[in-house]
C-alpha positions in Angstrom: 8.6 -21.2 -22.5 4.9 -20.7 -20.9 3.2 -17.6 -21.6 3.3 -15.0 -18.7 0.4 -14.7 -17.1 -2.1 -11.9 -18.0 -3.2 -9.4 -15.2 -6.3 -6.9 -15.7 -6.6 -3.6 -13.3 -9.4 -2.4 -11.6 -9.2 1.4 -11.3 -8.0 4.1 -13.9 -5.7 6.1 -10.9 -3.0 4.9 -9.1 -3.6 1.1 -11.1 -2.7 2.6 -14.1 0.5 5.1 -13.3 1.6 2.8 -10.3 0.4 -1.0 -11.0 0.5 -1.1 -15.2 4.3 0.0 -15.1 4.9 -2.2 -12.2 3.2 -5.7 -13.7 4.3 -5.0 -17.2 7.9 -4.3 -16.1 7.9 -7.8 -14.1 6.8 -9.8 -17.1 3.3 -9.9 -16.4 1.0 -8.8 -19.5 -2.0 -6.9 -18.5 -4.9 -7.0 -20.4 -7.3 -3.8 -20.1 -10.7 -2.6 -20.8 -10.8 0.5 -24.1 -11.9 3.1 -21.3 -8.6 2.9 -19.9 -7.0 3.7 -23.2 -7.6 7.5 -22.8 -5.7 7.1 -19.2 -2.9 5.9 -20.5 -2.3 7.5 -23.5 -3.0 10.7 -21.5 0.3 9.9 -19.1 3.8 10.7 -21.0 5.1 8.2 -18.4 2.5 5.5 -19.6 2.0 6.2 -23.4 5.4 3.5 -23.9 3.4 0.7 -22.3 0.2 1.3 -24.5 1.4 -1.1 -27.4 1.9 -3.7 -24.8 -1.7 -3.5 -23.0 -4.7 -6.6 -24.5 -7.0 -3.9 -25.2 -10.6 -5.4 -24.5 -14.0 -3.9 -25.6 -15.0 -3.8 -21.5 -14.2 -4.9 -18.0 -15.8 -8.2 -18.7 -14.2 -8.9 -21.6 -10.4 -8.0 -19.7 -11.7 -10.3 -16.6 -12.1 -13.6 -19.3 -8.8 -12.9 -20.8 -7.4 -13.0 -17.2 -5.6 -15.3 -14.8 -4.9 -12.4 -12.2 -6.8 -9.3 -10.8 -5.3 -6.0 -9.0 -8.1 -4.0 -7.4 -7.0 -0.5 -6.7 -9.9 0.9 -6.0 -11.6 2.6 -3.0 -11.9 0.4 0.1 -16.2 0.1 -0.4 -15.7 -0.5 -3.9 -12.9 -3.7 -3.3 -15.2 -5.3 -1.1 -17.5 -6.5 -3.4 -14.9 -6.7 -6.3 -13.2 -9.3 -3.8 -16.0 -11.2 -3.5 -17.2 -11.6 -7.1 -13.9 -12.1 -7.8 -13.5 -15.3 -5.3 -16.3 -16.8 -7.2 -14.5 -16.7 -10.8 -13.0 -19.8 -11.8 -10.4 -18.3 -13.8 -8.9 -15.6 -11.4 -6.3 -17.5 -9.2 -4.3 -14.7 -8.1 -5.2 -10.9 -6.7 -3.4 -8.3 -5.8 -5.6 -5.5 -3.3 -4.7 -2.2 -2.6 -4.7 -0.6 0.8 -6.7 -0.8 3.3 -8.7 -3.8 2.1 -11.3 -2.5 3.7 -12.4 0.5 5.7 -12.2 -1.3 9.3 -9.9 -4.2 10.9 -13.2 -6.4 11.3 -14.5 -5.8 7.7 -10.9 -6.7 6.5 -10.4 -9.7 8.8 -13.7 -11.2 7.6 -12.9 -10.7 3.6 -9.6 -11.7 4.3 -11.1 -15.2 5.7 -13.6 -15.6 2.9 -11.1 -14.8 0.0 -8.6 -17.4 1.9 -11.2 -20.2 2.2 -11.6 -20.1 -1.8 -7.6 -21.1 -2.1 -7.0 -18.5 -4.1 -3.6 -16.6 -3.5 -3.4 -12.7 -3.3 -0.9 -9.8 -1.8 -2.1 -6.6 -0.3 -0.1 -3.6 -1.0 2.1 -2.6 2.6 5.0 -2.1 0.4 7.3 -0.7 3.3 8.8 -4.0 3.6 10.6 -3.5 0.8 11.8 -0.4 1.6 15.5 0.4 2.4 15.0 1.9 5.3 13.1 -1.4 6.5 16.0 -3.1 6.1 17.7 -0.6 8.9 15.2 -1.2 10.7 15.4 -4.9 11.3 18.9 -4.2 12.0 18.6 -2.3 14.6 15.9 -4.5 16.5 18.7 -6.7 16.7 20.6 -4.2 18.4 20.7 -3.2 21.8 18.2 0.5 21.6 16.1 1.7 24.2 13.3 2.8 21.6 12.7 4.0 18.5 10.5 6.7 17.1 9.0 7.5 13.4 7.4 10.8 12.3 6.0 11.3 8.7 5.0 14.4 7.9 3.6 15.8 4.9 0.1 17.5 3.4 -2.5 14.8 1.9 -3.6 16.1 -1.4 -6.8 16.4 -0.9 -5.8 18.5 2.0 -3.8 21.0 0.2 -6.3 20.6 -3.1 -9.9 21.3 -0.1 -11.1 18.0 -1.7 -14.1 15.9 0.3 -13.0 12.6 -1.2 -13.2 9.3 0.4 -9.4 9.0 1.4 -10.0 12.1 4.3 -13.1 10.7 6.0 -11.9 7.7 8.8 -15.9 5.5 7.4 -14.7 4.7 4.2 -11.2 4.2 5.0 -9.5 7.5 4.8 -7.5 9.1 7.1 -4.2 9.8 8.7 -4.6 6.0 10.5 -6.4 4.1 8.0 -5.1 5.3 5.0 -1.4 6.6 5.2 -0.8 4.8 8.8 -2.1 1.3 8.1 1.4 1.4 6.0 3.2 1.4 9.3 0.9 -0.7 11.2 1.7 -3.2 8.7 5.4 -3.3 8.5 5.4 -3.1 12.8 3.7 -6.2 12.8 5.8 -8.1 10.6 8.7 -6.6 12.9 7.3 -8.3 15.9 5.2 -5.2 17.2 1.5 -6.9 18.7 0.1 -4.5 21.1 0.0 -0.3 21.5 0.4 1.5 25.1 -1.4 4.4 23.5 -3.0 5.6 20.8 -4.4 9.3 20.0 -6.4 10.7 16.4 -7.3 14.2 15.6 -8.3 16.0 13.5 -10.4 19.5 11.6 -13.5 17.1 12.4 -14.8 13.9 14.4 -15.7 12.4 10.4 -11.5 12.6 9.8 -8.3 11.5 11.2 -5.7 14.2 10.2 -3.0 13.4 12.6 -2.2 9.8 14.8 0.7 9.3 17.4 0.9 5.7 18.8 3.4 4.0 20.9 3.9 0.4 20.1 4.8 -2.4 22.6 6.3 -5.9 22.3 8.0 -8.2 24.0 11.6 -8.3 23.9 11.6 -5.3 21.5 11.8 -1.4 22.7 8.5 1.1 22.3 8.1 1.9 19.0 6.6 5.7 18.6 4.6 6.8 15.5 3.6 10.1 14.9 1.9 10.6 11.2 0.3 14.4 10.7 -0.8 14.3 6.8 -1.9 18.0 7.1 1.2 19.3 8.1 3.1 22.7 6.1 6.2 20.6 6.5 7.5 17.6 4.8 9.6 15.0 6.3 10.1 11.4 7.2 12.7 10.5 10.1 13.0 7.5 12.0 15.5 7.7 15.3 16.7 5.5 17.7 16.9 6.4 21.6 20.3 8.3 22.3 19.7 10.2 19.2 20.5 8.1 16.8 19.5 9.3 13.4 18.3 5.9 11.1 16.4 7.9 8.3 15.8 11.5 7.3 14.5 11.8 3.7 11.8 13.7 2.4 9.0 10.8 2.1 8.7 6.9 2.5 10.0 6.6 -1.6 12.6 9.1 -1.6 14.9 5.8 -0.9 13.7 3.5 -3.8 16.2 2.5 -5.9 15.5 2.2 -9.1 16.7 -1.5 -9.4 13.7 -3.8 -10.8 14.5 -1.7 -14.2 16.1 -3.4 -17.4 17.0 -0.1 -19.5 18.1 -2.3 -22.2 14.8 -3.2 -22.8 12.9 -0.7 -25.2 9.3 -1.8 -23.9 10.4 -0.5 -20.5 12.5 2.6 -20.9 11.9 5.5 -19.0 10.2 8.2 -21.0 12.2 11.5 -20.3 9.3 13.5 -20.4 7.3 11.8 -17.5 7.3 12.1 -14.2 7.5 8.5 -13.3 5.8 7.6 -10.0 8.9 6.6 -7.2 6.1 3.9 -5.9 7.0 1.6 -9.1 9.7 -0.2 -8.3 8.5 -1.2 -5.3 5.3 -2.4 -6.5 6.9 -4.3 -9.0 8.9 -6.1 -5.8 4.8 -7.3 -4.9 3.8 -8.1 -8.1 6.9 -10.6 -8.2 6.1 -12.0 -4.9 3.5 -13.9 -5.7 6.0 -16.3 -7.8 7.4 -16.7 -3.8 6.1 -19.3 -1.7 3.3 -18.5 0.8 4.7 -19.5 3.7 3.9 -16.9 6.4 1.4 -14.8 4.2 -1.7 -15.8 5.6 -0.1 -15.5 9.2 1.3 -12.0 8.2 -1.8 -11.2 7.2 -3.9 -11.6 10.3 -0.9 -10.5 12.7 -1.1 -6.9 10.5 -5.3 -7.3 10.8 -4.7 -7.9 14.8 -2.5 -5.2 15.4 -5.0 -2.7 13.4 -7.8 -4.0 15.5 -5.9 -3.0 18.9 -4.5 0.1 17.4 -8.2 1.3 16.8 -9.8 -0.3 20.5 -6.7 1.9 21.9 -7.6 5.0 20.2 -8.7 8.1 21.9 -9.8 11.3 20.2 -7.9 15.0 21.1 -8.4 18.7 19.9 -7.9 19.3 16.5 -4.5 18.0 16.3 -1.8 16.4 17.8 1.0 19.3 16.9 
């Protein structure tokens, strides 16, 4: 059998408790630089997958052992990791976090570049492989005069005071950009291509706290988002016009299913003591997609990119929040 191709990680937060686990537990082998030993060995949810990491002396030395890059790293920092990376030989296949980049046009015109190299990648909207997408495409088969979405929840670096890149709307923060971009995402793949409305506030005109949007398509019913990321409250619900109630769970994850797993394998066994992150499984579900065909991913891609761009033309600010 061919050896399984070996993945390095760009970013020592959510790559390592959310992509290692995911990559290593759908056969990929990741090779890392020592720095990220610490990370790892800090984690009781990680410390199992240790013995199974390449360990190299640096970044470099990971990169030349690699056939495959994730970048999960801010949105200013990905950009130029993207395009260095388009320009090594021996990278074929990336996997970016989310946003790719802090604006539709910035994203659009990486997108483009990294596409023209013939390189393949993924970019992480892992709602589609929710459950509760599944419901979803259901019920746009259905007869439904419209549907409506509200996630809320407090952003840690709300509730932790923190002036980090993932509050401010420039570099890609923000209760649109960041935690909304999900949904803008998944809506396009639905069908969705054009909003009525669109409304950001926020505790200043540097940060997007709160976003409601309705979202229009032919031969589909208005869609209505409403995301508040600095809200006491935590809940995600999705109805359908009469009252129909599709989801009500505490976040996006609370569905995931547990199912990618193989507990008879030691190398992947759940360590009791950790808190593993719910985000895994479905992360695992992207890594493995790139062994799919890519019919419809560059298409997919610029539908999302589109629908981002109109969302944002659209947008109007209002007082400090939309609740």
């Amino acid at each position: 059998m061919p050896e399984a191709p070996v993945f390095t990680i760009l970013g020592s937060g959510f790559g390592m408790y959310g992509y290692l686990p995911a990559l290593i537990e759908c056969g990929k082998r990741v090779a890392l630089p020592e720095r990220y030993r610490a990370v790892v060995g800090g984690r009781s949810e990680l410390v199992q997958y240790a013995p199974e990491v390449i360990w190299c002396p640096g970044t470099e030395e990971a990169l030349a052992q690699a056939s495959g890059a994730v970048i999960a790293l801010r949105p200013a920092d990905q950009a130029g990791w993207m395009a260095r990376l388009a320009e090594m030989p021996g990278i074929g296949e990336l996997i970016l976090e989310k946003p790719v980049a802090p604006t539709p046009q910035l994203a659009a015109q990486l997108i483009e570049a990294f596409e023209s190299t013939g390189k393949r990648y993924r970019v992480g909207y892992t709602f589609r492989f929710m459950p509760w997408a599944e419901r979803l495409r259901a019920v746009l088969g259905e007869r439904t005069d419209g549907l409506s979405l509200d996630w809320s929840f407090m952003a840690h670096h709300y509730r932790a005071n923190l002036a980090n890149w993932k509050r401010f709307d420039a570099s890609g923060g923000g209760a649109l950009r960041f935690y909304g971009i999900h949904l803008i995402a998944l809506l396009a793949e639905l069908g969705y291509d054009d909003v009525s409305s669109s409304a950001v506030g926020g505790p200043s005109d540097a940060e997007t706290s709160s976003w409601e949007a309705v979202f229009t398509a032919k031969a589909l019913p208005p869609f209505t988002l409403r995301v508040d990321s600095r809200a006491p409250q935590t809940w995600f619900r999705i109805t359908a016009d009469p009252r129909v109630t599709l989801v009500d769970q505490s976040d996006p994850f609370a569905s995931v299913e547990p199912a990618s797993i193989d507990v008879r394998d030691p190398k992947v066994a759940r360590d009791p003591r950790g808190a593993r992150d719910p985000r895994v499984d479905v992360l695992s579900r992207l890594c493995r997609s790139l062994s799919e065909l890519d019919a419809g991913h560059a298409q997919r891609q610029r539908d999302i990119i589109a629908l981002w761009m109109r969302v944002e033309q659209a947008s109007r600010r209002v007082s400090a929040s939309l609740t």
